[in-house]
C-alpha positions as a Markdown table, in Angstrom:
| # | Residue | x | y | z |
|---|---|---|---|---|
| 1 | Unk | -167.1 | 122.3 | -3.0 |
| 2 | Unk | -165.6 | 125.4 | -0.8 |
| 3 | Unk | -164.5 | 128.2 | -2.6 |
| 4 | Unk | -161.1 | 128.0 | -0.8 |
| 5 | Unk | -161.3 | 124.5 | -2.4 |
| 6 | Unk | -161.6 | 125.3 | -5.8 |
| 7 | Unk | -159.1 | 128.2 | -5.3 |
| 8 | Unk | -156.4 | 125.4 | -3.8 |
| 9 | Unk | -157.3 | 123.4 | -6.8 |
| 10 | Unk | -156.8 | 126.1 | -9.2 |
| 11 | Unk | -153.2 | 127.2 | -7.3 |
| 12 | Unk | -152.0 | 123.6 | -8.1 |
| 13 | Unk | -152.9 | 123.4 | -11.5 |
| 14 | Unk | -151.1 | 127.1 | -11.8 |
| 15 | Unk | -148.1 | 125.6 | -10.1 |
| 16 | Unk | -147.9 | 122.8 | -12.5 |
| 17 | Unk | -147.6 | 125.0 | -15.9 |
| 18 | Unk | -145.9 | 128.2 | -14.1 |
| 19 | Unk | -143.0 | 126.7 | -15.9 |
| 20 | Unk | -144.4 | 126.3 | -19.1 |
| 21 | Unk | -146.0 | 130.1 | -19.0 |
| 22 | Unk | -143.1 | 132.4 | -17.5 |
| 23 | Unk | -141.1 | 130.3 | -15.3 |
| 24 | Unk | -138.3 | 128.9 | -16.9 |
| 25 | Unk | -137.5 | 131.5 | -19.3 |
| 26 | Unk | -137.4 | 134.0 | -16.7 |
| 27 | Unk | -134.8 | 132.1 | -15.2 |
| 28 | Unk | -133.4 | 131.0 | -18.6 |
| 29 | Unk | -133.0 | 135.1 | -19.1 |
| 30 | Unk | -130.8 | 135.4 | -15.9 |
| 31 | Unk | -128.2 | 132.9 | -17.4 |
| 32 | Unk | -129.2 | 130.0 | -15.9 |
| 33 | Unk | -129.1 | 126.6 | -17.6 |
| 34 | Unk | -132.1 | 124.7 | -19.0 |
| 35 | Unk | -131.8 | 121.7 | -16.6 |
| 36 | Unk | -131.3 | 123.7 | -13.6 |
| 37 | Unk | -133.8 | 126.5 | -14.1 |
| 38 | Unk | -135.8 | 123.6 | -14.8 |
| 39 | Unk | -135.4 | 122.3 | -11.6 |
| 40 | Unk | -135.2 | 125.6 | -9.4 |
| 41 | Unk | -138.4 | 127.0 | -10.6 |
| 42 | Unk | -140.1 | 123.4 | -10.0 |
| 43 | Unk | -138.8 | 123.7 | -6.0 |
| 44 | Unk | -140.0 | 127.7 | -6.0 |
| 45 | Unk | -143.2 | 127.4 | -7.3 |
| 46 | Unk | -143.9 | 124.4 | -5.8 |
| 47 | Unk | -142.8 | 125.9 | -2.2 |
| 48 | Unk | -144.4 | 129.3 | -2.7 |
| 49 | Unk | -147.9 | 127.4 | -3.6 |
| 50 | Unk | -148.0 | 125.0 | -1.0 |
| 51 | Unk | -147.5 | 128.2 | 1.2 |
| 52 | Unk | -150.2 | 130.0 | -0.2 |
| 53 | Unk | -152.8 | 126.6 | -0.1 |
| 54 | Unk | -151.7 | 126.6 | 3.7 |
| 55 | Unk | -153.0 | 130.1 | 4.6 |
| 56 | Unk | -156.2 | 129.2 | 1.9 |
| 57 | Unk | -157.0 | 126.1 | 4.3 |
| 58 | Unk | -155.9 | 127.7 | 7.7 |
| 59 | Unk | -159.9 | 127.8 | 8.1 |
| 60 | Unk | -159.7 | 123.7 | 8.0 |
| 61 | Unk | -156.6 | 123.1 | 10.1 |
| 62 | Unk | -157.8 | 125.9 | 13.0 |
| 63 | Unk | -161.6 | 123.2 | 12.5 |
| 64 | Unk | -159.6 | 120.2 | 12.6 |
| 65 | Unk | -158.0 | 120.9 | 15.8 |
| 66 | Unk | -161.3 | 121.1 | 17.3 |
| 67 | Unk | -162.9 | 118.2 | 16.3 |
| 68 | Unk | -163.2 | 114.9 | 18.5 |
| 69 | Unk | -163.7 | 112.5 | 15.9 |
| 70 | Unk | -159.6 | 112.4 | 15.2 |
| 71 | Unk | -157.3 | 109.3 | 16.7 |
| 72 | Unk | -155.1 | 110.8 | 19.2 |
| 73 | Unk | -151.3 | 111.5 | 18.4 |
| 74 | Unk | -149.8 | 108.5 | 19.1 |
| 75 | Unk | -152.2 | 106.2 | 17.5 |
| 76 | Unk | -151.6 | 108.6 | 14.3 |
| 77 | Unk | -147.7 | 108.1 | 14.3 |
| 78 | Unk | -148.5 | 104.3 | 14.8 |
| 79 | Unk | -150.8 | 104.5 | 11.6 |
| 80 | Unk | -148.3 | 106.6 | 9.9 |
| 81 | Unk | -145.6 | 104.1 | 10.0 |
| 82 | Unk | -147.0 | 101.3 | 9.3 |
| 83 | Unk | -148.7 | 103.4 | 6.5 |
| 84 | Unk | -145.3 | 103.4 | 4.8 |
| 85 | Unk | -145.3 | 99.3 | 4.9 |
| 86 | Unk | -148.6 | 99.4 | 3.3 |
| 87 | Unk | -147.7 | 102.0 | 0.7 |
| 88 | Unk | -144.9 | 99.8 | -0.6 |
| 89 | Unk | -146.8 | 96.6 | -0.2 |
| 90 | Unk | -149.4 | 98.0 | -2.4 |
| 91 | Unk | -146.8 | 99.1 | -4.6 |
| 92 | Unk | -145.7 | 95.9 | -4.9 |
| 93 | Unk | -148.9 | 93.8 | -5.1 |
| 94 | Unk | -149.7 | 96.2 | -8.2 |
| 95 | Unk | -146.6 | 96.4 | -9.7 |
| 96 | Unk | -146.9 | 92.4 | -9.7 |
| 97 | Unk | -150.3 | 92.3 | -11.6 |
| 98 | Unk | -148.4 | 95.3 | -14.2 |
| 99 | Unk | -145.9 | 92.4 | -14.7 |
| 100 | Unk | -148.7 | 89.6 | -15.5 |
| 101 | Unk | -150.9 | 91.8 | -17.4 |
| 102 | Unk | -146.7 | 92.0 | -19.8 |
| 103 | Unk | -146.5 | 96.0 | -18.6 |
| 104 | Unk | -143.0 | 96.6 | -18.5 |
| 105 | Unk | -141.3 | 97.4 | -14.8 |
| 106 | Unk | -140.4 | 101.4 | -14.4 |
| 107 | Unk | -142.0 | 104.4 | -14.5 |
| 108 | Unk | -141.0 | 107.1 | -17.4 |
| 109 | Unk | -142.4 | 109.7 | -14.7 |
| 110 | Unk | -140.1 | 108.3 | -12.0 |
| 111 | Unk | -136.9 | 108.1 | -14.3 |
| 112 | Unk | -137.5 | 111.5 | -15.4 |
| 113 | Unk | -137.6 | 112.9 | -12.0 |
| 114 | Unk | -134.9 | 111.2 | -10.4 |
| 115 | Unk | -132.7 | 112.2 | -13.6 |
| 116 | Unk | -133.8 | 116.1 | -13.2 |
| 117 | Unk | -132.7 | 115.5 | -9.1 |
| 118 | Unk | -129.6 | 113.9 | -10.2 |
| 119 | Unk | -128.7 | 116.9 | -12.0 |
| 120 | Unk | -129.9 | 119.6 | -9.2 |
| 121 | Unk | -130.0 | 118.1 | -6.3 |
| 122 | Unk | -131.8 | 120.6 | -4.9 |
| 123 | Unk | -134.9 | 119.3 | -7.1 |
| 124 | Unk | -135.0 | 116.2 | -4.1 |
| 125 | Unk | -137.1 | 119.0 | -2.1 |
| 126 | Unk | -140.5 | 118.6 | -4.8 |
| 127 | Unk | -140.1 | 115.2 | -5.2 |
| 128 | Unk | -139.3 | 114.0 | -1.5 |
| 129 | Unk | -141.2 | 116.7 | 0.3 |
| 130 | Unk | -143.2 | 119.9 | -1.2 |
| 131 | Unk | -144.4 | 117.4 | -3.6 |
| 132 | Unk | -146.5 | 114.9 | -1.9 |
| 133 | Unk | -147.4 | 117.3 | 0.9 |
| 134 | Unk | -149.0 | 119.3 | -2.2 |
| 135 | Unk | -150.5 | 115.9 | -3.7 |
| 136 | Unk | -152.0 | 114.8 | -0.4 |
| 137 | Unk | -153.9 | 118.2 | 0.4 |
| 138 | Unk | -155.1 | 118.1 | -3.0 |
| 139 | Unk | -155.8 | 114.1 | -4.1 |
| 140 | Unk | -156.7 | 113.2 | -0.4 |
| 141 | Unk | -158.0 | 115.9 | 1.5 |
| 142 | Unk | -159.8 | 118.1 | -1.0 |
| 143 | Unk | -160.8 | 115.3 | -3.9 |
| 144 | Unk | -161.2 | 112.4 | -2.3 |
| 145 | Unk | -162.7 | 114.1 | 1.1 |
| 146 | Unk | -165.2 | 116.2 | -1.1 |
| 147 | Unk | -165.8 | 112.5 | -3.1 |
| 148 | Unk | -166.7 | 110.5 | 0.0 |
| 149 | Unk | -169.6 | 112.9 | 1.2 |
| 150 | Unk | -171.4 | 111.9 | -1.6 |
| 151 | Unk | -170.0 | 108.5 | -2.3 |
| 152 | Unk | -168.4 | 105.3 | -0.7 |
| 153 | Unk | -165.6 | 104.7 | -0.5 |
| 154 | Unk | -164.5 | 102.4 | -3.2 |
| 155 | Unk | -165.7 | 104.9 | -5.8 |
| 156 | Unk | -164.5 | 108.4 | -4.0 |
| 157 | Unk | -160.6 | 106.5 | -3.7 |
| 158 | Unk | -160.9 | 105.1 | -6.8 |
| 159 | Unk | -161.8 | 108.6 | -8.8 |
| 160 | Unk | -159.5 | 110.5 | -6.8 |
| 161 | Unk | -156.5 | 107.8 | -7.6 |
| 162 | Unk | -157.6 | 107.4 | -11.5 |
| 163 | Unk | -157.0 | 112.2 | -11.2 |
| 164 | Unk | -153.9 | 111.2 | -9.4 |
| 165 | Unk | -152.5 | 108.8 | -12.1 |
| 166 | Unk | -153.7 | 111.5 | -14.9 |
| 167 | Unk | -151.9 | 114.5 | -13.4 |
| 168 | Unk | -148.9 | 112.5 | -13.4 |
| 169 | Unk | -148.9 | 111.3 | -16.8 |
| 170 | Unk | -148.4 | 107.9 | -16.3 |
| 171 | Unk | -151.3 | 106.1 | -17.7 |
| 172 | Unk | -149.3 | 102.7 | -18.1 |
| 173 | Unk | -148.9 | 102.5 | -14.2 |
| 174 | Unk | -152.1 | 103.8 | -13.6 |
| 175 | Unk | -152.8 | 100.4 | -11.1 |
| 176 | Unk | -149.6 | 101.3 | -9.1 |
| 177 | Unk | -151.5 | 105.1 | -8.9 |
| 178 | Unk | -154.9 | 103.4 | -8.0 |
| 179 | Unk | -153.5 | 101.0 | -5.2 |
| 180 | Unk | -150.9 | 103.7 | -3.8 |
| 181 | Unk | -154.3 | 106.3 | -4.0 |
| 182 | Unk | -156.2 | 103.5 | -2.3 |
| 183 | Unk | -153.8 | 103.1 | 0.8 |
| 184 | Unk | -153.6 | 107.0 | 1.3 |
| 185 | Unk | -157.5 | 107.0 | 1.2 |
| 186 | Unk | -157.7 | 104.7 | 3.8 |
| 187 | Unk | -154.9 | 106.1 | 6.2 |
| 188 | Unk | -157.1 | 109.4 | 5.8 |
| 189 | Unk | -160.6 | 107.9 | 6.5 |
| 190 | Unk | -159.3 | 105.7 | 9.1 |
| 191 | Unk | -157.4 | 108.7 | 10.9 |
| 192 | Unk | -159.4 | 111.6 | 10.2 |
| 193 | Unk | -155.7 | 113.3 | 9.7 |
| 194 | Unk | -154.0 | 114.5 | 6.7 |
| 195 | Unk | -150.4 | 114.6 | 8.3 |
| 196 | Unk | -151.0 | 110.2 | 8.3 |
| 197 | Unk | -151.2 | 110.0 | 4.9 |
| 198 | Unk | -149.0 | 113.0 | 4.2 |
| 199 | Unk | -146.2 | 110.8 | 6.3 |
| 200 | Unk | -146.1 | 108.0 | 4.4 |
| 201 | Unk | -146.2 | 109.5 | 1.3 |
| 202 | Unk | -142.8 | 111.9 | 1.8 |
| 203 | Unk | -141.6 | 108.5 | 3.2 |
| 204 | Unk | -142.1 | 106.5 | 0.6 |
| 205 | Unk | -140.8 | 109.2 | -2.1 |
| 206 | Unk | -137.9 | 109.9 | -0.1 |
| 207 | Unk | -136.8 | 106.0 | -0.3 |
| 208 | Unk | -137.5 | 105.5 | -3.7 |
| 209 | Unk | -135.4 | 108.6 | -5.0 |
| 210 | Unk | -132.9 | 108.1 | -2.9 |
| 211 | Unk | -132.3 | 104.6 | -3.3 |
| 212 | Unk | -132.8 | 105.4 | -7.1 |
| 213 | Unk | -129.9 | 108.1 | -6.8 |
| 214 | Unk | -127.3 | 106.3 | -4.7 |
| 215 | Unk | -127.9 | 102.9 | -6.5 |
| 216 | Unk | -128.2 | 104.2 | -10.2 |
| 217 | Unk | -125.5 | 101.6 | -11.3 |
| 218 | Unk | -126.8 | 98.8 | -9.8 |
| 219 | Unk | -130.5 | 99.4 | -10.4 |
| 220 | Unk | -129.8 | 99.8 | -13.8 |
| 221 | Unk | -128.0 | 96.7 | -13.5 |
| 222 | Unk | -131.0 | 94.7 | -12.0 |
| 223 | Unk | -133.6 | 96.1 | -14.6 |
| 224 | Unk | -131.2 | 95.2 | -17.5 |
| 225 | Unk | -131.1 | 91.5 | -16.1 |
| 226 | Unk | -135.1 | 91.7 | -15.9 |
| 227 | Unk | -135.4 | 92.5 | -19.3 |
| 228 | Unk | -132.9 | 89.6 | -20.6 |
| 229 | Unk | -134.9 | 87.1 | -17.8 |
| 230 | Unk | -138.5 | 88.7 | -19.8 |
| 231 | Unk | -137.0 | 88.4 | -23.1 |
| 232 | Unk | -136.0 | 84.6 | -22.4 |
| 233 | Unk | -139.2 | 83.3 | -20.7 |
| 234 | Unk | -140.8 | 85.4 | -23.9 |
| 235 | Unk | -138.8 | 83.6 | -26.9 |
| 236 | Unk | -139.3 | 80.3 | -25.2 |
| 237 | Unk | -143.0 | 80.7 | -24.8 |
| 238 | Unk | -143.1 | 81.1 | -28.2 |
């Protein structure tokens, strides 16, 4: 793997425990609530890394835009959009088998996020945006890329998804990780460019908390009436 690899690699893992280390308490210090400082460091560290992976990789993009091997523009926005169908389809088709196999419907992960954005609002900027742009340079084009010279792809997608559910935490959902990690694979490999995948991700992120925001009542609503319809089927199986 590239040194500037490794280096991305090891900015992102920094970015992720900045908090932990120094982050937080330094805003803490400055009179700043827990939630919020929280949430503000998350969108500055985030930002300022991404920033700093961009000018580590400018060697890439300045390659990229000289290779021949790409699709052309508008077949790229055509992949990226329907990307986003397949993304949520995937979603779907795993968060189906989660329900078969009796895993129950929602993501701690997900809650925890959209709680932290209701809060800040401000926090919507990592989750919707800095976030998966971050993710996709790192899970798609760095991991999985440096996975599929060696390996098919089957094996390189599924590694790099399997690292993607990890990071996150979310070992319960880990098929919802896989299949999503799958799709992004593919829209990568199929493409030859970063910004497809990268797309449908902020896309698909940007629904889901927003929906998740402006429909909190009612969401919590429908999942309340899942879990009476679970618990019924459940007792009369019995």
């Amino acid at each position: 793997m590239k040194s500037r690899y490794l280096l991305t690699i090891l900015m992102y893992i920094f970015v992720q425990f900045s908090g932990i280390l120094f982050g937080v308490n330094l805003l803490l210090r400055n009179g700043i609530s827990k939630d919020d400082a929280v949430a503000i460091w998350t969108v500055i560290s985030f930002s300022g890394g991404l920033l700093v992976v961009i000018l580590l990789l400018l060697p890439d993009i300045k390659a990229r835009h000289n290779t021949n091997n790409r699709v052309s523009r508008t077949r790229a926005a055509g992949w990226a959009i329907s990307g986003i169908f397949l993304a949520f389809l995937a979603q779907v088709i795993a968060a189906q088998i989660e329900m078969m196999l009796g895993i129950k419907m929602g993501s701690e992960n997900t809650e925890i996020l959209v709680e932290i954005a209701m809060q800040t609002p401000i926090f919507i900027i990592v989750t919707s945006v800095v976030g998966p742009i971050f993710e996709e340079i790192i899970f798609r084009q760095i991991i999985f890329g440096s996975l599929y010279t060696r390996f098919n792809f089957w094996i390189a997608a599924i590694i790099s998804s399997l690292i993607f559910a990890a990071v996150h935490f979310d070992f319960t959902h880990i098929i919802i990780y896989t299949a999503m990690g799958l799709v992004f694979s593919f829209l990568y490999v199929k493409t030859k460019r970063i910004l497809v995948p990268i797309v449908a991700h902020v896309s698909m992120n940007t629904f889901v908390v927003l929906v998740r925001i402006l429909f909190a009542d009612d969401m919590e609503k429908l999942q309340k009436q899942y879990e009476q319809v679970q618990s019924f089927v459940g007792g009369f199986l019995q």
